[in-house]
N, C-alpha and C positions, 0 to 999 in steps of 0.2 A: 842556461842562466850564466854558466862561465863562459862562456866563450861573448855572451852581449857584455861583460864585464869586462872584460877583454877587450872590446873592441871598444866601448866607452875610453877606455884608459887609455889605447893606443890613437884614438881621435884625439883626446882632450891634451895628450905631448903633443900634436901633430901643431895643434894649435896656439900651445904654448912657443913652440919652437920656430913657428913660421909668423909670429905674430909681429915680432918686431920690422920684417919685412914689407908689411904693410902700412909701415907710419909715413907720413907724407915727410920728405925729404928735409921740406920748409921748418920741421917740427921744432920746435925748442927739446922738446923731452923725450923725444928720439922714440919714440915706441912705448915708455914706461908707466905711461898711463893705460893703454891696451894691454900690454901683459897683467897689470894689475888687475884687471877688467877680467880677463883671463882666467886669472886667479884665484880671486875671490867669487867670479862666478861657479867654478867647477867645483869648488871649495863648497861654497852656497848646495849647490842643487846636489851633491853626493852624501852630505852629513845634514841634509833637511830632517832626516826621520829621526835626529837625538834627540829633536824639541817633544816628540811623544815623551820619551823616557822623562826624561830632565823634568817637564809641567808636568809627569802623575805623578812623580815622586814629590813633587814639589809642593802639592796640594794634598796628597795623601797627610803628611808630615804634620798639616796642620790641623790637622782632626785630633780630638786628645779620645775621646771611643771609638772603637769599633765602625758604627755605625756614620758618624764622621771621617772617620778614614777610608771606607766602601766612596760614601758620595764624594769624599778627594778625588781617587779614582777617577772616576767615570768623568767628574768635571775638569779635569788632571787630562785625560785620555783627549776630551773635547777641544780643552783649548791645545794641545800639542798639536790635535790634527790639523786647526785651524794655521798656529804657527807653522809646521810643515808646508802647508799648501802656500803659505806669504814664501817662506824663504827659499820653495826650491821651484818656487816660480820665478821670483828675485832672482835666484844664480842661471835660470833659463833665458831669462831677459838678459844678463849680462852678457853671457856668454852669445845670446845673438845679436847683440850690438857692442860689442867691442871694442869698435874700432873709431865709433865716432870721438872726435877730438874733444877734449876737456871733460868727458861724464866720469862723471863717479859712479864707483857703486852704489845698488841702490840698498844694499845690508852691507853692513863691515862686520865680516866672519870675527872680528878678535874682540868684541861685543856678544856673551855667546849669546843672550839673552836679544828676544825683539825689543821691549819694551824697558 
């Protein structure tokens, strides 16, 4: 498992670093929309799994018994999975189209929340 984290980390510089190399010449913004791209995708798809913690705690909180705060949980648990699976498909997608000119991301990481 370290050593794929590893090699994660040592791809995702490769591609930060080589990325501005790829911007078409012509460009107005020289590359800084694909590092962004870059960025926010890696960003994206590494820290997808906080959305579990973040929505069960979130929904827990709002149960004032016991029995309310159980079903938080598990509804807490649900929708984090769901967000999980948007955002670090989101940062998949970015990160494999990067390079096209003018895309935005399709999550802005400094929004921590989807919705």
């Amino acid at each position: 498992m370290k050593k794929l984290i590893a090699l994660g980390s040592l791809v995702a510089f490769a591609i930060v670093m080589t990325a501005p190399a790829f911007a078409d010449a012509g460009a107005t913004n020289s590359g800084e929309d694909q590092v962004k791209n870059v960025r926010v995708g890696s960003r994206n798809a590494s820290t997808g799994w906080v959305e579990v913690l973040d929505n069960t705690h979130t929904e827990a909180a709002k149960g004032k018994s016991t029995g309310e705060q159980l079903t938080g949980v598990v509804a807490g648990g649900a929708i984090g999975v769901r967000r999980t699976i948007h955002r670090v498909g989101a940062g998949a997608i970015d990160l494999l189209t990067f390079w096209i000119p003018k895309k935005q991301p399709l999550i802005n990481p400094e929004k921590a929340r989807l919705e």
